[in-house]
Rosetta silent file (secondary structure, phi, psi, omega in degrees, C-alpha in Angstrom):
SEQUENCE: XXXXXXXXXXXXXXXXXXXXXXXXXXXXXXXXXXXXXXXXXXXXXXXXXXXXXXXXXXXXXXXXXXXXXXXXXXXXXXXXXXXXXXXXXXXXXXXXXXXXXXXXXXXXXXXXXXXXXXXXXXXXXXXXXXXXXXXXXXXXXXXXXXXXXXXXXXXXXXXXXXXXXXXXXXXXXXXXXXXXXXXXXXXXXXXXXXXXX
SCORE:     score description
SCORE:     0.000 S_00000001
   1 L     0.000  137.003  177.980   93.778   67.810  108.027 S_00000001
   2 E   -91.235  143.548  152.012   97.254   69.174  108.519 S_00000001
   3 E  -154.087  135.094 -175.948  100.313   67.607  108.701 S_00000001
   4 E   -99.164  112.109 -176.613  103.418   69.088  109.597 S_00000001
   5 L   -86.891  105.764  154.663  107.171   68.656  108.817 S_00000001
   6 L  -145.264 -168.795  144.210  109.093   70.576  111.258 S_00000001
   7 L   134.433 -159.019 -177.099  111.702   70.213  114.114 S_00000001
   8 L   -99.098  142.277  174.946  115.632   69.846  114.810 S_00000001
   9 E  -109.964  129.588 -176.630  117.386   67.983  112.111 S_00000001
  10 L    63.148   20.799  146.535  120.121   65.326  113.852 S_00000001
  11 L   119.632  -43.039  170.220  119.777   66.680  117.393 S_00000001
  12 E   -84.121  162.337 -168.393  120.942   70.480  115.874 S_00000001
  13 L   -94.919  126.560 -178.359  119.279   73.669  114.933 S_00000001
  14 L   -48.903  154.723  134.476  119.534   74.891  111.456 S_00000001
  15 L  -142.985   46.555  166.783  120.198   78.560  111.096 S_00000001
  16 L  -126.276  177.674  178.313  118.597   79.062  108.004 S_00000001
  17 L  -173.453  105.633 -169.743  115.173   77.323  107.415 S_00000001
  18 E   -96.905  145.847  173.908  113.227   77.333  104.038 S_00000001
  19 E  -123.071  178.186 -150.256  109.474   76.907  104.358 S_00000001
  20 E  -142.697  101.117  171.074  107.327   76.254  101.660 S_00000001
  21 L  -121.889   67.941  164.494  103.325   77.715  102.078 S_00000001
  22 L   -52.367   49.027 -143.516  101.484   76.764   98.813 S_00000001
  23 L  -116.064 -160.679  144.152   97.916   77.974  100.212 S_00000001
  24 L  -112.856  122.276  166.277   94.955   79.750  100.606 S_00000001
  25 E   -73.251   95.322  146.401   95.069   82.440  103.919 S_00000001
  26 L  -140.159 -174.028 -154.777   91.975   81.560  105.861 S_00000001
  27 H   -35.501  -62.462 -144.317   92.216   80.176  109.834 S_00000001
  28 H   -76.345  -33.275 -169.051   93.552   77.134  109.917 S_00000001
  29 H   -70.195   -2.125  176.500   96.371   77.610  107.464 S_00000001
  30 H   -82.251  -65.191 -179.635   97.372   80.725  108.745 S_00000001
  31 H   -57.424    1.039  159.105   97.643   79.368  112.675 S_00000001
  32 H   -66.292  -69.557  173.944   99.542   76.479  110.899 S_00000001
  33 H   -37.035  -66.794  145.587  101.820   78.554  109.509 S_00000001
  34 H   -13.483  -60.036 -166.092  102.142   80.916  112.894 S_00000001
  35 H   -73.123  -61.117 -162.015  102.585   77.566  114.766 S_00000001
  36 H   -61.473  -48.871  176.343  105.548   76.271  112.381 S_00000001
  37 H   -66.675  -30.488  169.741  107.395   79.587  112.326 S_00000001
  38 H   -54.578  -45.526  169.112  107.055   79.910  116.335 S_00000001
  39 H   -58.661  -52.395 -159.856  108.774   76.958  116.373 S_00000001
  40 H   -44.255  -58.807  165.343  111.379   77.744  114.299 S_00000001
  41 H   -63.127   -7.774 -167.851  112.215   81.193  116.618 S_00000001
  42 H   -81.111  -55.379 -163.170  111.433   78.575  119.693 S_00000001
  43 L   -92.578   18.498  177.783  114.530   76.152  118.692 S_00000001
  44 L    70.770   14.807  166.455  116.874   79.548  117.346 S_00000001
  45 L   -35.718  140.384  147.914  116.150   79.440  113.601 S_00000001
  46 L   -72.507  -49.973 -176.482  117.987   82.717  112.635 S_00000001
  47 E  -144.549  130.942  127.334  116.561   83.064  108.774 S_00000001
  48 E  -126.191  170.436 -176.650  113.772   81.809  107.127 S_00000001
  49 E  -122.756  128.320  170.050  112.693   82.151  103.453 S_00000001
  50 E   -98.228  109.491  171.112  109.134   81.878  103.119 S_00000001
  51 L   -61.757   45.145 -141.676  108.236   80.265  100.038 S_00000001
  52 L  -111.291  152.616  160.295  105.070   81.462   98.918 S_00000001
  53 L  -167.618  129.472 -178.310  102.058   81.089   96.579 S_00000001
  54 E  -134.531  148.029  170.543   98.510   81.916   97.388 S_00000001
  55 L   -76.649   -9.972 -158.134   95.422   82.802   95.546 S_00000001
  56 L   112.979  172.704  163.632   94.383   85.159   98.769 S_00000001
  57 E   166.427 -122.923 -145.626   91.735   84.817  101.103 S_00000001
  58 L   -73.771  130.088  152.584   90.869   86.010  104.279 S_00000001
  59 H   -77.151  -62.213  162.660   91.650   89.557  105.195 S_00000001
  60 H   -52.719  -16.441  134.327   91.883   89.364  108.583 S_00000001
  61 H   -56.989  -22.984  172.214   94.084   86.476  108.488 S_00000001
  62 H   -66.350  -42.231 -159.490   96.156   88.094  105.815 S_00000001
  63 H  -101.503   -5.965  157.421   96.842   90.976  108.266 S_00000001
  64 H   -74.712  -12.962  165.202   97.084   88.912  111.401 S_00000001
  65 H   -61.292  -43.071 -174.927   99.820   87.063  109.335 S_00000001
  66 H   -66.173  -64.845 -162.302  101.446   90.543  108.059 S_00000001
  67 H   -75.268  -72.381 -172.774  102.001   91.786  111.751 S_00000001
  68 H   -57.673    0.647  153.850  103.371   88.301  113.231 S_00000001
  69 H   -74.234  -46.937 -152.534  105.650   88.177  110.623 S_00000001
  70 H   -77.539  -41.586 -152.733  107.188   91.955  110.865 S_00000001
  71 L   -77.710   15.787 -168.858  107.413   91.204  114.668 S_00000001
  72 L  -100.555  145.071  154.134  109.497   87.916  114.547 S_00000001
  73 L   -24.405  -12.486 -135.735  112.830   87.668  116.185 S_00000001
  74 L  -137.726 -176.760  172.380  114.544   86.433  112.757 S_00000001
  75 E  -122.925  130.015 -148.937  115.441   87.374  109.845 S_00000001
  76 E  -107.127  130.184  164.113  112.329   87.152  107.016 S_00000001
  77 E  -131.138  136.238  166.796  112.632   86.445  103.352 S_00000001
  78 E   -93.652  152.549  171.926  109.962   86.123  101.161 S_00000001
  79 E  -157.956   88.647  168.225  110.089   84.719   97.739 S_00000001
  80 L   -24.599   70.685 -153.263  107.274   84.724   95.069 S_00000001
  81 L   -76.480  -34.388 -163.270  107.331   80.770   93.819 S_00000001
  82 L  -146.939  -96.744 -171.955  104.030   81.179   91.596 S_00000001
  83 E   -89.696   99.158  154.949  101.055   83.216   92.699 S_00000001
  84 E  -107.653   71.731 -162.590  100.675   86.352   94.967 S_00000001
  85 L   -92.508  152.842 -179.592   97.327   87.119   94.561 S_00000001
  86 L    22.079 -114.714  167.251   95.203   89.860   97.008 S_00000001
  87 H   -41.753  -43.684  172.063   95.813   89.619  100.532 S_00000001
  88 H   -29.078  -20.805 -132.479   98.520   87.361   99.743 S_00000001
  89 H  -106.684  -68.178  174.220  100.048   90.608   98.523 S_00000001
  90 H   -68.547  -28.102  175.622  100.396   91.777  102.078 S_00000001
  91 H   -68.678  -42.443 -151.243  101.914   88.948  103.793 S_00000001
  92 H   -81.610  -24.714  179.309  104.479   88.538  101.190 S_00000001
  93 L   -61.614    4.215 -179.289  105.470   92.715  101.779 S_00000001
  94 L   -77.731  -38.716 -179.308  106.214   91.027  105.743 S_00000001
  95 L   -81.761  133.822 -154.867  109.705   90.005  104.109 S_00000001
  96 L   -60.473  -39.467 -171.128  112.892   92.408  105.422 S_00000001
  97 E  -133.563  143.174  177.617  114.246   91.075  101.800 S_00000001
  98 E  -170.031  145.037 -157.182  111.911   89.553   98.814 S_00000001
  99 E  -102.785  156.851  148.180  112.218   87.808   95.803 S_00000001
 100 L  -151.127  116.796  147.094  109.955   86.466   92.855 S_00000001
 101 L   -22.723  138.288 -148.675  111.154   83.666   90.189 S_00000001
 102 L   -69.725   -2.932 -172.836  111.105   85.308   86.268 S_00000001
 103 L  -108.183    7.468 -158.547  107.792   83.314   85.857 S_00000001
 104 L  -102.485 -143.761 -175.052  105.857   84.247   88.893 S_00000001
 105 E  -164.423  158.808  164.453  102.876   87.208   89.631 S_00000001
 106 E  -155.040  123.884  175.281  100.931   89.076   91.759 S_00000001
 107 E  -103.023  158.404 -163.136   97.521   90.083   91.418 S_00000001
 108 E  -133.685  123.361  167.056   96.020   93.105   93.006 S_00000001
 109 L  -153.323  172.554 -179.248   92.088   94.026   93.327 S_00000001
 110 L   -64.154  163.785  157.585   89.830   95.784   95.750 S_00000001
 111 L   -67.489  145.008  142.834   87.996   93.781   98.936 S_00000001
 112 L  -110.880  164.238  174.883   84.969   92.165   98.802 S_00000001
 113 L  -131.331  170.602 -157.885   82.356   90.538  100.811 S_00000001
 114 L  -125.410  133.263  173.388   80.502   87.350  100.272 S_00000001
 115 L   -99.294  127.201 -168.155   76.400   87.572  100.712 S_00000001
 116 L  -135.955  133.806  162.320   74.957   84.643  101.666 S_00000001
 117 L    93.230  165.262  178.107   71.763   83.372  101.459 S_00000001
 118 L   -52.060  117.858 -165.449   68.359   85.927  101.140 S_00000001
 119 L  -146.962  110.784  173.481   69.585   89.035  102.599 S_00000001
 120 L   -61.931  134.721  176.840   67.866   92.713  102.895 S_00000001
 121 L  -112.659   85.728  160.552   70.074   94.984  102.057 S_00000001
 122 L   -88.082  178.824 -164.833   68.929   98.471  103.465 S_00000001
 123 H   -65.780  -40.615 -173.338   71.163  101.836  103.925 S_00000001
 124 H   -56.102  -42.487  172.072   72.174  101.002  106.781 S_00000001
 125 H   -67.097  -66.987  179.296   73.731   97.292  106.429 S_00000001
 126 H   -26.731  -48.617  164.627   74.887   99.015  102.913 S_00000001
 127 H  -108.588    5.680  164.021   77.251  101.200  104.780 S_00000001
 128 H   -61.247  -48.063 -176.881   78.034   99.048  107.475 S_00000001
 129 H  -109.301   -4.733  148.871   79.441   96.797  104.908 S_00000001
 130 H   -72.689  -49.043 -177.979   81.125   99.472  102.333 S_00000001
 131 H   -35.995  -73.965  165.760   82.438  100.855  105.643 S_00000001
 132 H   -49.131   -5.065  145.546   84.308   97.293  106.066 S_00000001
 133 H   -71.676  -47.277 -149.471   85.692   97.611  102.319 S_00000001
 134 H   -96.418  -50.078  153.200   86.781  100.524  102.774 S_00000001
 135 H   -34.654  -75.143 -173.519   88.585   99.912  106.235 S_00000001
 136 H   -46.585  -32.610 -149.556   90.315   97.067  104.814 S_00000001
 137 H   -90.968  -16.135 -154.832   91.160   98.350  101.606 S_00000001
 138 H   -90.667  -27.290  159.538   92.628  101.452  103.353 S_00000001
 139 H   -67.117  -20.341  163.524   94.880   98.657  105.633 S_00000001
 140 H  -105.280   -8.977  144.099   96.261   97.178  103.233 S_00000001
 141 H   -50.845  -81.366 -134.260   97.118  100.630  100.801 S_00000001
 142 H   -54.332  -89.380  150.315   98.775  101.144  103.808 S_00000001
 143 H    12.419  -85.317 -169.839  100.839   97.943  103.776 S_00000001
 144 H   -82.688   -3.542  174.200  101.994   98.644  100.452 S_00000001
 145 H  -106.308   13.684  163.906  102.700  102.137  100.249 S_00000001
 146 H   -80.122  -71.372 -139.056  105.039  101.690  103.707 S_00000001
 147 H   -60.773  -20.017 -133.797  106.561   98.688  101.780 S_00000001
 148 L  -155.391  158.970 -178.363  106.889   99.399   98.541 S_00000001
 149 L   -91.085   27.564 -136.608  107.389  102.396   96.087 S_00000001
 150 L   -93.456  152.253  163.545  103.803  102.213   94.863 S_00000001
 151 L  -122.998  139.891 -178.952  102.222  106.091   95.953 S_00000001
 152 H    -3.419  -71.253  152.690   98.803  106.222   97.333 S_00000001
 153 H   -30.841  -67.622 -171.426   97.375  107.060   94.213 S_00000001
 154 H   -68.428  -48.837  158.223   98.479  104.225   92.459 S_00000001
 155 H   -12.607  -72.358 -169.834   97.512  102.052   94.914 S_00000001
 156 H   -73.607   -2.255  159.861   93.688  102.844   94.897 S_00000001
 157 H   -78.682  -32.314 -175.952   94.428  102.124   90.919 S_00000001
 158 H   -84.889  -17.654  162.632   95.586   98.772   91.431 S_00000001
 159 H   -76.333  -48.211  171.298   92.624   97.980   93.524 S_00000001
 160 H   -72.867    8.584 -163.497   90.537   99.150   91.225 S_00000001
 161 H  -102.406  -52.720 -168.547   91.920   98.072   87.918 S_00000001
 162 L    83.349   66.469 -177.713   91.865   94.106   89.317 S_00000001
 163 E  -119.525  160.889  159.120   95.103   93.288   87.222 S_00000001
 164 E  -139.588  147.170 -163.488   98.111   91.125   87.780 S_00000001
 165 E  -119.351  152.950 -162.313  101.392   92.140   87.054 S_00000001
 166 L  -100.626 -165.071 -165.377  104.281   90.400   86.570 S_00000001
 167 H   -87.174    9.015  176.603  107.654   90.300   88.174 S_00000001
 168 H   -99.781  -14.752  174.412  109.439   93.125   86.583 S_00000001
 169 H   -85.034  -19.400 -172.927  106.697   95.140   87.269 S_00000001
 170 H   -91.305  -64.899  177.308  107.247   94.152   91.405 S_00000001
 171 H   -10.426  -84.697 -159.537  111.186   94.885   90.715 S_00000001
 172 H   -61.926  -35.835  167.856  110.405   98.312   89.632 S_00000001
 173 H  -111.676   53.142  136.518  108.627   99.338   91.841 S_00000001
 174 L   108.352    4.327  179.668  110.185   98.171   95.318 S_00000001
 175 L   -72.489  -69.999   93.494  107.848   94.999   95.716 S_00000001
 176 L    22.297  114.447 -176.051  110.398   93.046   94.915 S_00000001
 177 L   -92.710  -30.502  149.452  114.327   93.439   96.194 S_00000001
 178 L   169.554 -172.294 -143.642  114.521   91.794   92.629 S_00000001
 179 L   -64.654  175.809  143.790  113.580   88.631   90.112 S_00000001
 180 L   178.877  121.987  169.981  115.611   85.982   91.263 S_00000001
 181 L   -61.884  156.323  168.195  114.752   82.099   91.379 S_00000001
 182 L   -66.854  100.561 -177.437  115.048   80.020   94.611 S_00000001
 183 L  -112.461  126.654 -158.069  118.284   78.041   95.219 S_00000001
 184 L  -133.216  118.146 -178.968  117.811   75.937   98.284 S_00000001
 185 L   -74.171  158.289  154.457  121.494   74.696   99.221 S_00000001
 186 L   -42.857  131.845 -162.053  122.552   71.243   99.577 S_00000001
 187 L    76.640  -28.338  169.969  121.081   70.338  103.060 S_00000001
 188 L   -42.503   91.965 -172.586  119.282   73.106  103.429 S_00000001
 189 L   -24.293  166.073  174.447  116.391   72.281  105.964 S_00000001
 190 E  -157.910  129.893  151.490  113.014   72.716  103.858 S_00000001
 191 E  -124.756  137.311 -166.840  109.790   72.477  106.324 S_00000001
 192 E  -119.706  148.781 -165.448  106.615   72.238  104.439 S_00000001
 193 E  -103.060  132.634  168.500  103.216   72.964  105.536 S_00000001
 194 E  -123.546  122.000  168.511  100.617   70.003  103.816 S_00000001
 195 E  -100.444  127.384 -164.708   97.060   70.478  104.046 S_00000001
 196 L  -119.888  155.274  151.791   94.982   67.451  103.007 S_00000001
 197 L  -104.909    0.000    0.000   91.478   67.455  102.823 S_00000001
């Protein structure tokens, strides 16, 4: 179950708007998230700062997230509150400007897929579903070496090393515009997305 804090505050439209997405990316919270920032350009939000910390998920929801973010109307800031773990990785490279607070991280590993239940694995389904690592892994290199000053190479290191690095390590190289904690002026709309179970 969702419930959502958004809207006009006292009949006017903000034109800054901090949002707050403590999450996991899979469906719903990503169309939550979609739906709250659509408002936001629907009522003339100008800026928002995206708040974020995720463990990951979904790849295709990471990268249907990544593209409706570059494509908004606004102006996008990201800012690394905690966690920016695997896909998560890609959304937060969506902001024009982006931050991380001196305590937070981002981890970086290769895709996987989840096998469920008794399942033959023959060559073909074997390269059906390396194919679909390997796709993904090569969309999101991509992602990060347009965003960021990371080169190819190192890229296919950080998937394969599985590490997480900390925020001086996003500074230098371009992940990061640089460390800086989150100061949310007095007044300063905050809409938060809360997912209960």
């Amino acid at each position: 179950m969702l419930r959502l804090l958004a809207g006009t505050i006292g009949g006017f439209t903000p034109e800054t708007v901090y949002i707050s997405f403590s999450a996991e990316i899979i469906p719903h919270t990503t169309e939550a998230l979609i739906a709250l920032i659509s408002e936001q350009v629907n009522i003339g939000v100008k800026n928002v700062h995206l708040l974020m910390s995720t463990p990951g998920g979904s790849v295709m929801n990471g990268m249907n997230l990544y593209n409706f973010l570059r494509a908004l109307p606004l102006e996008l800031t990201t800012h690394n509150i905690g966690n920016v773990d695997s896909i998560g990785n890609a959304v937060f490279l969506a902001g024009a400007r982006r931050y991380a607070c001196a305590n937070s991280t981002f981890m970086f590993h290769g895709v996987g897929i989840d096998l469920n239940g008794p399942l033959r694995l023959e060559e073909k389904l074997l390269q059906e579903k390396l194919d679909a690592v390997l796709a993904d892994q090569k969309r999101i290199g991509a992602v990060i070496e347009e965003r960021t000053r990371i080169e190819k190479d190192a890229i296919a290191d950080l998937f394969h090393e599985a590490k997480t690095k900390d925020a001086a390590f996003a500074a230098r190289y371009g992940i990061i515009d640089e460390i800086r904690n989150v100061k949310i002026p007095p007044g300063g709309p905050i809409r938060a997305l809360v997912f209960q179970r």
